[in-house]
C-alpha positions as CSV (number, residue, x, y, z in Angstrom):
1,X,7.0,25.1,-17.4
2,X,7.0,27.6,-20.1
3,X,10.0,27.6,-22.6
4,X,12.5,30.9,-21.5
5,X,10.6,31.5,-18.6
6,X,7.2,32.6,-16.6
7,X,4.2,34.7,-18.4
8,X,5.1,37.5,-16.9
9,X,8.2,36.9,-18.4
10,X,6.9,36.6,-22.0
11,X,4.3,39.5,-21.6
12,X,7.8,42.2,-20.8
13,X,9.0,40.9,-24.0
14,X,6.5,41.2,-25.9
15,X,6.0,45.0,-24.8
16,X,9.6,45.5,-25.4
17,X,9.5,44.4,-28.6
18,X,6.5,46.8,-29.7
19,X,3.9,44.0,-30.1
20,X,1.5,46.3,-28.6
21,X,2.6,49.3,-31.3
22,X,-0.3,51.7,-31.8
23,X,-0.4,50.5,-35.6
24,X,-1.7,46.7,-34.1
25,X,-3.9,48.0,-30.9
26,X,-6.4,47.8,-33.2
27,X,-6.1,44.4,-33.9
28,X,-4.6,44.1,-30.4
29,X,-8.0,44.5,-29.2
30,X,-9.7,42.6,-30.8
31,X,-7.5,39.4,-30.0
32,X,-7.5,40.4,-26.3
33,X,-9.9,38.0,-25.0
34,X,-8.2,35.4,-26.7
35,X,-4.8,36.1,-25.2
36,X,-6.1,36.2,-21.6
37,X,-7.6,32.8,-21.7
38,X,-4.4,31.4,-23.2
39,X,-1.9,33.5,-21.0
40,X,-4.6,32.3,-18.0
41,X,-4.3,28.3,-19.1
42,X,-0.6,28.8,-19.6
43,X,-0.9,30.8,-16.1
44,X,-2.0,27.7,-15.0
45,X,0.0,24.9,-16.6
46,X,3.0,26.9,-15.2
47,X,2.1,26.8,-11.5
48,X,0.5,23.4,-11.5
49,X,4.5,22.0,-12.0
50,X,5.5,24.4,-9.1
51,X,3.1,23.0,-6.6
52,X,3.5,21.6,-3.2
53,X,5.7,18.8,-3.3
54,X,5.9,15.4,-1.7
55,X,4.9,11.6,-1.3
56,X,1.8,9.7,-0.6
57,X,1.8,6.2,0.6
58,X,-1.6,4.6,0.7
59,X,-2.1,1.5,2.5
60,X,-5.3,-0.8,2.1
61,X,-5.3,-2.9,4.9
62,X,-5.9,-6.9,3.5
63,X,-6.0,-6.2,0.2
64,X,-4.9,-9.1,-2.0
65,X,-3.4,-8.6,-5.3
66,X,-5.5,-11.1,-7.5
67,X,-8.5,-9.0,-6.9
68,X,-7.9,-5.6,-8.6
69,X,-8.2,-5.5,-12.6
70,X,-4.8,-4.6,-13.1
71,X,-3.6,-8.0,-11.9
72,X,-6.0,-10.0,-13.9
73,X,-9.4,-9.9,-11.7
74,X,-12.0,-10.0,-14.1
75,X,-14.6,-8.4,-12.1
76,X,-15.2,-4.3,-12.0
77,X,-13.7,-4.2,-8.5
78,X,-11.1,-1.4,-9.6
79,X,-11.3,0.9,-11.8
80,X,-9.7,3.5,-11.2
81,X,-6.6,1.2,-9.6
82,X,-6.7,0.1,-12.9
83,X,-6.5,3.5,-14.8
84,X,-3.7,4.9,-12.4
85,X,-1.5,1.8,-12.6
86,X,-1.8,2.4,-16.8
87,X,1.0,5.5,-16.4
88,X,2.5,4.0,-13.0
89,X,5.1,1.2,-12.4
90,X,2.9,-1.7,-11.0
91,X,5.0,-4.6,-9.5
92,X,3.4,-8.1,-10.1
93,X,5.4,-9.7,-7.6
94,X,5.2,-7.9,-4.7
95,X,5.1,-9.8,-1.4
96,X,4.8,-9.0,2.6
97,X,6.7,-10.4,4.8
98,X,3.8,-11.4,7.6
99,X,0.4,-11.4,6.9
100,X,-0.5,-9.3,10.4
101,X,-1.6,-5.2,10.4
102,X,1.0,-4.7,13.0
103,X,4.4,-6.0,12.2
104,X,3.7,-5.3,8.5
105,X,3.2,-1.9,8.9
106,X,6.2,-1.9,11.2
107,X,8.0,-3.7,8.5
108,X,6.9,-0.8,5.7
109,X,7.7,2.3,7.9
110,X,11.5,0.9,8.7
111,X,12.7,-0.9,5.8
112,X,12.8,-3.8,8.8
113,X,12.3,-7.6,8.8
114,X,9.7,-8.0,11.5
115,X,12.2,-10.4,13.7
116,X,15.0,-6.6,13.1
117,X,12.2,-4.5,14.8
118,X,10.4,-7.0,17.0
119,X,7.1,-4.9,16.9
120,X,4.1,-7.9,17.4
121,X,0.9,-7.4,18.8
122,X,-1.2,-7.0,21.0
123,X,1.4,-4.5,23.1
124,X,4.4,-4.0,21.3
125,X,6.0,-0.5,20.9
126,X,9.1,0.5,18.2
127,X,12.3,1.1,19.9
128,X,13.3,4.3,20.3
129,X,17.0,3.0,18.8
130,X,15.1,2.5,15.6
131,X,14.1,5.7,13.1
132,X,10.9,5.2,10.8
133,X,11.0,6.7,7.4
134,X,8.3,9.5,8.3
135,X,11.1,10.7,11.0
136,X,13.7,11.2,8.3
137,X,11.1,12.8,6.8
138,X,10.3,15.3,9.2
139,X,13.9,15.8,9.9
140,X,14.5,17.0,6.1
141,X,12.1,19.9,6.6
142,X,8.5,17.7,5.4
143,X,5.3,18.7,6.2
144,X,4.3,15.3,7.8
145,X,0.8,13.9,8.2
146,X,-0.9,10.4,9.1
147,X,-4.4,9.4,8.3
148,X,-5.2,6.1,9.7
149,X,-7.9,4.2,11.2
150,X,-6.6,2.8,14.1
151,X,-6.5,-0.6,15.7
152,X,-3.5,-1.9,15.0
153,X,-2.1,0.9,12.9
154,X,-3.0,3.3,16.4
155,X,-0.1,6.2,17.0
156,X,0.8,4.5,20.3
157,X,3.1,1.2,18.7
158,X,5.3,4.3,17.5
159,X,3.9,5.0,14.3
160,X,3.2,8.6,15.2
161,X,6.7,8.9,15.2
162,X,7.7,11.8,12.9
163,X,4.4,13.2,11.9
164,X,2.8,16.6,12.7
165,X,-0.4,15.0,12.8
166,X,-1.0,11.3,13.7
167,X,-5.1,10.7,13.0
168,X,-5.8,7.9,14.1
169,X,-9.8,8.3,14.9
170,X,-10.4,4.7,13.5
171,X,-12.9,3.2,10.9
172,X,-16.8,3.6,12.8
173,X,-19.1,2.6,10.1
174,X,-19.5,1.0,6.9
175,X,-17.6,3.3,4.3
176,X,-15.7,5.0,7.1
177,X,-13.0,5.3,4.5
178,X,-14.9,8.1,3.0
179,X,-14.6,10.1,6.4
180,X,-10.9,9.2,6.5
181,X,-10.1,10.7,3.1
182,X,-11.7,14.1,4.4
183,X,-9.7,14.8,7.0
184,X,-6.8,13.8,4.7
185,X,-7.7,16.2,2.0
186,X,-8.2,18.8,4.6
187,X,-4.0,18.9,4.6
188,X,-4.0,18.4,1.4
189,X,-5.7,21.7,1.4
190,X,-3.4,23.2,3.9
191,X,0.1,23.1,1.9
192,X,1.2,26.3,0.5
193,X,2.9,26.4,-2.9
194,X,6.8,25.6,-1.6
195,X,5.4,23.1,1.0
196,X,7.2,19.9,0.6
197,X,5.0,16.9,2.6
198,X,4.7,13.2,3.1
199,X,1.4,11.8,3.7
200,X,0.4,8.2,5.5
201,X,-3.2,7.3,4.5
202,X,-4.6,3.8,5.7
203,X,-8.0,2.4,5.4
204,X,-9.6,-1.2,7.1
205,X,-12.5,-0.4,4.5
206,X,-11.7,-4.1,2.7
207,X,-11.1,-5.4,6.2
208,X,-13.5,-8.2,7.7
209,X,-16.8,-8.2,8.2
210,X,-16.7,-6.6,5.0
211,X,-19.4,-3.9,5.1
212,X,-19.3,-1.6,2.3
213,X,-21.9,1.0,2.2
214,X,-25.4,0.9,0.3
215,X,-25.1,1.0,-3.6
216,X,-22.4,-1.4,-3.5
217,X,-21.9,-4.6,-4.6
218,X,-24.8,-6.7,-6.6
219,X,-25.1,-10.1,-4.9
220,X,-28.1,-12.2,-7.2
221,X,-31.1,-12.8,-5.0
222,X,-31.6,-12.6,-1.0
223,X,-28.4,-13.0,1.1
224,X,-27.6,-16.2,2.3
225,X,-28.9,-16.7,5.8
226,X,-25.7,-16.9,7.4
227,X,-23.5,-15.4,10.5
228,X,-21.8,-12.4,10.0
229,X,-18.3,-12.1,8.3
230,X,-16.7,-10.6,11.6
231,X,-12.9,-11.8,12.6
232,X,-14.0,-13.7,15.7
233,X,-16.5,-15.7,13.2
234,X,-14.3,-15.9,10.0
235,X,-11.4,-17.5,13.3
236,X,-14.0,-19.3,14.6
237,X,-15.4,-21.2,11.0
238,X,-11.5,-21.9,10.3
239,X,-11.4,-24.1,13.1
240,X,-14.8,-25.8,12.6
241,X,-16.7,-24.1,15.0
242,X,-19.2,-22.5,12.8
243,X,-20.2,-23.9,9.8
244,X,-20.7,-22.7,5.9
245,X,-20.9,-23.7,2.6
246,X,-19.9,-23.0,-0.8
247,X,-22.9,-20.2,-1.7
248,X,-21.9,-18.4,1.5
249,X,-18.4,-18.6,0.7
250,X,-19.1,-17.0,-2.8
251,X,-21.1,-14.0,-0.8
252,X,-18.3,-13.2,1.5
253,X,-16.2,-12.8,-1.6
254,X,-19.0,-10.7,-3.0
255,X,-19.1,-8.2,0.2
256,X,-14.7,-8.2,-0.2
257,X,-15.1,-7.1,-4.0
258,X,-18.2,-4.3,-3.2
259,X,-16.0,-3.5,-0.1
260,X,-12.9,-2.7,-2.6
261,X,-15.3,-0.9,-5.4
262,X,-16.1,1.4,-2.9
263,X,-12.4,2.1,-1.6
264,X,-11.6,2.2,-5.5
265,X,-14.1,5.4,-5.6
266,X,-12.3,6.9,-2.5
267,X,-8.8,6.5,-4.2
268,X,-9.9,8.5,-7.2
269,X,-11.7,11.3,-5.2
270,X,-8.0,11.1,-3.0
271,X,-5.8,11.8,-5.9
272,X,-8.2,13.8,-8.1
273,X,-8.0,16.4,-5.5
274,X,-4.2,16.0,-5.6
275,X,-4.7,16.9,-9.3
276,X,-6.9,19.9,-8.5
277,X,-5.1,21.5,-6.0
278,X,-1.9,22.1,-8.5
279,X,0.1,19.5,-6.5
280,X,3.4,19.1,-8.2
281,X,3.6,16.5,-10.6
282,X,6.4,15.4,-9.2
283,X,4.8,14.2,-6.4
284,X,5.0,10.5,-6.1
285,X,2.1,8.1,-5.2
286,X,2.7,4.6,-3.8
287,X,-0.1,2.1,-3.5
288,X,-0.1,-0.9,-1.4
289,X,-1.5,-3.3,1.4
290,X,0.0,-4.7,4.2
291,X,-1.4,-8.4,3.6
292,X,-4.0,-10.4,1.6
293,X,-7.2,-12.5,2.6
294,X,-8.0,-16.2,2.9
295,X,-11.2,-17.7,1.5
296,X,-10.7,-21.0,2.4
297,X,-8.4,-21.7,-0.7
298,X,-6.4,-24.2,1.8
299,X,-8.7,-24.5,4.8
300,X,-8.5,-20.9,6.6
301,X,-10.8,-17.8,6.2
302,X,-9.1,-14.3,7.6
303,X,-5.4,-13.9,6.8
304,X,-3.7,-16.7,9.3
305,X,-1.6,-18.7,7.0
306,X,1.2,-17.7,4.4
307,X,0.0,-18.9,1.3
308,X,-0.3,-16.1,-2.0
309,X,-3.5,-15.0,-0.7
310,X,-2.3,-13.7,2.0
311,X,1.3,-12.6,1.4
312,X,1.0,-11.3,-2.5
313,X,-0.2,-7.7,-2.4
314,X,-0.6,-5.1,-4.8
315,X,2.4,-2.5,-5.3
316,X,1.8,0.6,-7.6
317,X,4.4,3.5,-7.6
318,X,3.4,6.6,-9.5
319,X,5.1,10.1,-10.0
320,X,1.6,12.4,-10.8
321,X,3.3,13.3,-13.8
322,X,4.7,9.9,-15.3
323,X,2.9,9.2,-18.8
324,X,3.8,5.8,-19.7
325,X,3.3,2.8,-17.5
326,X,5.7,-0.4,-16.6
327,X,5.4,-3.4,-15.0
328,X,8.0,-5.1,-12.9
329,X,8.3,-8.7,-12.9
330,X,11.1,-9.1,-10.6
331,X,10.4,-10.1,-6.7
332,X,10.4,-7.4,-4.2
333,X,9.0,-7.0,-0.5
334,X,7.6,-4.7,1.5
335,X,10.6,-3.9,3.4
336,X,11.5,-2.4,-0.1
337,X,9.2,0.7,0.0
338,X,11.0,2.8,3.0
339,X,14.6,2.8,0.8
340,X,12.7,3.6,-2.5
341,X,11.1,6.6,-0.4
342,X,14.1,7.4,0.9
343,X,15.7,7.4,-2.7
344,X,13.3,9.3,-4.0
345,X,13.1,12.1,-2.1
346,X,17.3,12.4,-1.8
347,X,17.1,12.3,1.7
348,X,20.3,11.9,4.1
349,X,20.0,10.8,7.3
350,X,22.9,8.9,9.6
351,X,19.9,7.1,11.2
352,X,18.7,5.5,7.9
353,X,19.7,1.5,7.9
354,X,17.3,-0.4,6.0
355,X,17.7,-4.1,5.5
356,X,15.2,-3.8,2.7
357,X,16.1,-2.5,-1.8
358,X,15.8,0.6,-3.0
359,X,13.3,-0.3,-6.2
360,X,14.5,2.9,-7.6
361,X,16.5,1.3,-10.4
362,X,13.4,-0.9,-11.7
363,X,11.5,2.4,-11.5
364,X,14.2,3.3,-14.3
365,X,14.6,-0.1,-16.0
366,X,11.7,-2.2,-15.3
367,X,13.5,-5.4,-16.4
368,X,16.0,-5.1,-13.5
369,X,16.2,-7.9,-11.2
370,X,15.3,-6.6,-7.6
371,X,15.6,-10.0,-5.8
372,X,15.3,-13.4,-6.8
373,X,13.9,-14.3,-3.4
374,X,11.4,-13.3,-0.8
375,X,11.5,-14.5,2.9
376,X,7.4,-14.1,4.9
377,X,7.1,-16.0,8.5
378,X,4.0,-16.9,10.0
379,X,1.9,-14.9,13.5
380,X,-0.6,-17.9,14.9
381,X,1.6,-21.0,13.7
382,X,5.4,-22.0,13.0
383,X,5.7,-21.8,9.5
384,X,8.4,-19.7,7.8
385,X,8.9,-19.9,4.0
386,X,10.5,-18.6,0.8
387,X,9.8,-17.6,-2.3
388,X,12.6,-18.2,-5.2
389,X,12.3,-16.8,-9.0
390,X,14.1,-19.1,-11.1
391,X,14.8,-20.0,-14.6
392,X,12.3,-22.7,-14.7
393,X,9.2,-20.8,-12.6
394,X,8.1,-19.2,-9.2
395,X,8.5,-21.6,-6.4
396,X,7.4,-21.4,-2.8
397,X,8.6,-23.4,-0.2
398,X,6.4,-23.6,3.3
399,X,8.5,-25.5,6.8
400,X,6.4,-25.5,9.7
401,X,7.9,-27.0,12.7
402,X,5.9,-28.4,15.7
403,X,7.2,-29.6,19.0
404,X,6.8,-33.3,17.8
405,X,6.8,-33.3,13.5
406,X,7.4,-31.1,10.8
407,X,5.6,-30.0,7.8
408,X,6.6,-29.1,3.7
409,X,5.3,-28.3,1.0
410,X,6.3,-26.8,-2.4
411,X,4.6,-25.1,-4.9
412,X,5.0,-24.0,-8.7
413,X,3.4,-20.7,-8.3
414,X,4.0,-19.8,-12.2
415,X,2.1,-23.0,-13.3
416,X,0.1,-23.3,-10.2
417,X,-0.5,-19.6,-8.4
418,X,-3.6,-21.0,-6.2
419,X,-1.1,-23.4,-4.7
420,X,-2.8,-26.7,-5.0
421,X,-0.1,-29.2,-6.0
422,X,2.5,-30.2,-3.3
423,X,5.5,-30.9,-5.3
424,X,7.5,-31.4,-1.8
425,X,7.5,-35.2,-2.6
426,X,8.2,-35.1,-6.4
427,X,10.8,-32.5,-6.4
428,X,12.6,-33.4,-3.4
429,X,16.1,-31.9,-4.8
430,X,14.7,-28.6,-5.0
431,X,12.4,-28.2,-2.1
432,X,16.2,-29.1,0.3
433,X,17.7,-26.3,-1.7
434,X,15.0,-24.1,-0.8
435,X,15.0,-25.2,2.7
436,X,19.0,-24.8,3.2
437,X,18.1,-20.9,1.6
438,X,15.8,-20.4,4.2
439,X,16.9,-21.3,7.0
440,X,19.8,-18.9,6.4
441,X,17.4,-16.3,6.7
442,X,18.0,-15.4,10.8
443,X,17.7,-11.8,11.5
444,X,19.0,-10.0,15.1
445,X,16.8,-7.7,16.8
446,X,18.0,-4.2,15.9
447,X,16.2,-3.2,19.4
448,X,14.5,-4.5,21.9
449,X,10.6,-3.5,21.7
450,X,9.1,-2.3,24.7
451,X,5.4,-3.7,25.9
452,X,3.0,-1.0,27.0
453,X,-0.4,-1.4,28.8
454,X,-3.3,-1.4,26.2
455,X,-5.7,0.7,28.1
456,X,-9.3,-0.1,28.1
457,X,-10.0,2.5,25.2
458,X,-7.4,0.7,22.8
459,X,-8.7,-2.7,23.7
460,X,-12.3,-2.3,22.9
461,X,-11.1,-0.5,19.3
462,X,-8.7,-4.1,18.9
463,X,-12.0,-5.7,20.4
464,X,-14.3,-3.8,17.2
465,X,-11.9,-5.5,14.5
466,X,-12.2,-8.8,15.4
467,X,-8.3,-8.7,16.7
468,X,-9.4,-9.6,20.5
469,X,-12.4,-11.6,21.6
């Protein structure tokens, strides 16, 4: 903003202060093409701070951390990830608390431990008794607005809740993403200059069978001949039924990677626009995913088990305008997002109770301790376990319970972050501490969820991502 005012502000002055005196029209003139480009740029500089006004929050369904740039990946798989993060605050130890598209979700839109809002799939709708953050939103006067594709992100488990426009067409090709971001940018191009908005934009693009579109990826050579990356094969190969080896392993990964280039490219045409449209710049972005992806790193393809591959995700929050970037070492969760949001935007609302952090405070201080431990549980098997940030490293502790025997196992995740060495029989001491922490952890449903028929239409969509056979 200009310094004592608008242009028009400046331009009365001047003309009350004789600048344009008939002695200087002479020279006036002459430096008149000059003034209206600058009084244009400056024009311009002044109304892009006075934009609309809001929040984005981007998921990227199964997107694991370790394979952008900005959290080490040393392939070209995210540039422009990379370039945003450099003036964001990007959170290195940012964790879900199930690796499933449903209850995670659930999870980011209330601020809710998945056992507090009991939303699972296949049929499992929010209670009524429990408010989402895009509610509170719309409550506070937002312009509201959902772009997702579907499946298990579909308006009907209560995620339409609080938006003027729930999308929810669903991902029908490879690089459907690019179709999703158009209908997103078509609100964008909708807000007026005092609008104030929060957008929802969700993409399966990285999602199995991993089919980014032509141009992408660079795989050395013919394809392996091998089945197709879908979820019913990717289950069926984690439990021996179909069988592969380390090359076709390798091209899977390959087809992730091209499948995230691509969705990189749709993130910079996404905010770009933001940019070009004289959105405020104090509009806030948040990046993030919902859960990771398993590559067989301990026996399992798809997302099934909660190991770091599955539960560490990327977290990026941006204001458009920040200039300098942070990073946050401390642990936070996903359940942290919905209180930031709510922070951020100064919202009050007697239905907000979040069990989740406001991360607000690291956004200021990026040395601030969030939490010094972070609780996941398991969807397909019994396994609940925590993550503690101590003085000595990063530890996780796994407990899976069977009818008949019980499982642990321990890992040094600063020292060993792919998890390979089972400390649970060297470091006994520790690994009981861990396990008294954790079972402490025992949420109470907030509300009962409600089941709801499928419908044939819904099924076939679950069907299409692999989530039913």
């Amino acid at each position: 903003m200009m310094r004592g005012g608008s242009p028009r502000h400046h331009l009365r002055r001047m003309i009350a202060t004789r600048w344009f005196s008939r002695e200087r029209l002479p020279a006036v003139k002459k430096l008149l093409p000059v003034l209206l480009v600058l009084a244009t740029a400056v024009a311009a500089l002044w109304w892009r701070g006075r934009g609309p006004e809001g929040f984005v929050l981007i998921s990227i369904d199964t997107l694991r951390a370790d394979h952008l740039g900005a959290y080490g990946y040393p392939l070209d798989t995210s540039p422009f990830f990379d370039e945003f993060a450099e003036r964001g605050t990007l959170f290195e130890k940012a964790f879900v608390q199930l690796p499933g598209t449903l209850p995670s979700h659930m999870s980011i839109f209330t601020g809710l431990y998945p056992m507090e809002h009991g939303v699972y799939p296949p049929d499992s709708v929010l209670s009524e008794e429990i408010s989402t953050l895009p509610e509170m939103f719309q409550r506070a006067g937002y312009r509201t607005a959902a772009f997702s594709e579907g499946g298990y992100v579909a308006g009907r488990y209560g995620f339409s809740r609080g938006f003027d426009v729930y999308d929810d067409i669903g991902k029908s090709k490879p690089g459907g993403a690019a179709e999703t971001v158009r209908r997103a940018l078509e609100f964008v191009d909708s807000l007026k200059g005092d609008d104030r908005f929060f957008i929802f934009l969700h993409t399966y693009e990285v999602h199995d069978p991993y089919m980014a579109p032509e141009g992408y990826g660079s795989w050395p050579g013919p394809p392996p001949d091998i089945w197709q990356p879908s979820g019913a094969n990717l289950t069926a190969a984690s439990k021996g039924e179909l069988s592969f080896d380390s090359e076709d392993l390798e091209y899977f990964v390959s087809l992730y990677d091209a499948s995230l280039r691509f969705v990189d490219d749709q993130l910079r045409r996404f905010v770009e626009h933001l940019w070009d449209r004289g959105v405020s710049r104090d509009s806030w972005v948040v990046i993030t995913s919902d859960h990771g992806e398993e590559f067989f790193e301990h026996g399992s393809l798809v997302h099934r088990q909660v190991y770091a591959e599955t539960l560490h995700v990327p977290l990026l929050i941006r204001r458009l305008g920040q200039r300098r970037g942070t990073r946050v070492r401390s642990l936070v969760e996903s359940v942290d997002i919905a209180p930031t949001l709510f922070e951020l935007a100064d919202l009050e609302d007697p239905a907000a109770s979040f069990s989740g952090r406001s991360l607000v405070s690291a956004l200021k201080n990026p040395a601030e301790v969030i939490r010094s431990q972070a609780y996941a549980e398991n969807l397909t098997s019994p396994t609940r376990t925590l993550l503690e940030s101590r003085e000595d490293g990063l530890f996780q502790l796994l407990v899976t319970r069977f009818p008949d025997s019980e499982r642990r196992e321990l890992f040094d995740l600063s020292r060993d972050p792919a998890a390979l060495r089972d400390l649970s029989g060297t470091r006994r001491a520790l690994a009981r501490d861990l396990e008294i922490k954790l079972e402490a952890y025992d949420w109470q449903a907030r509300a009962e969820a409600r089941r709801e028929d499928l419908g044939e239409e819904q099924i076939e969509r679950l069907r299409a991502l692999g989530y039913l056979q």
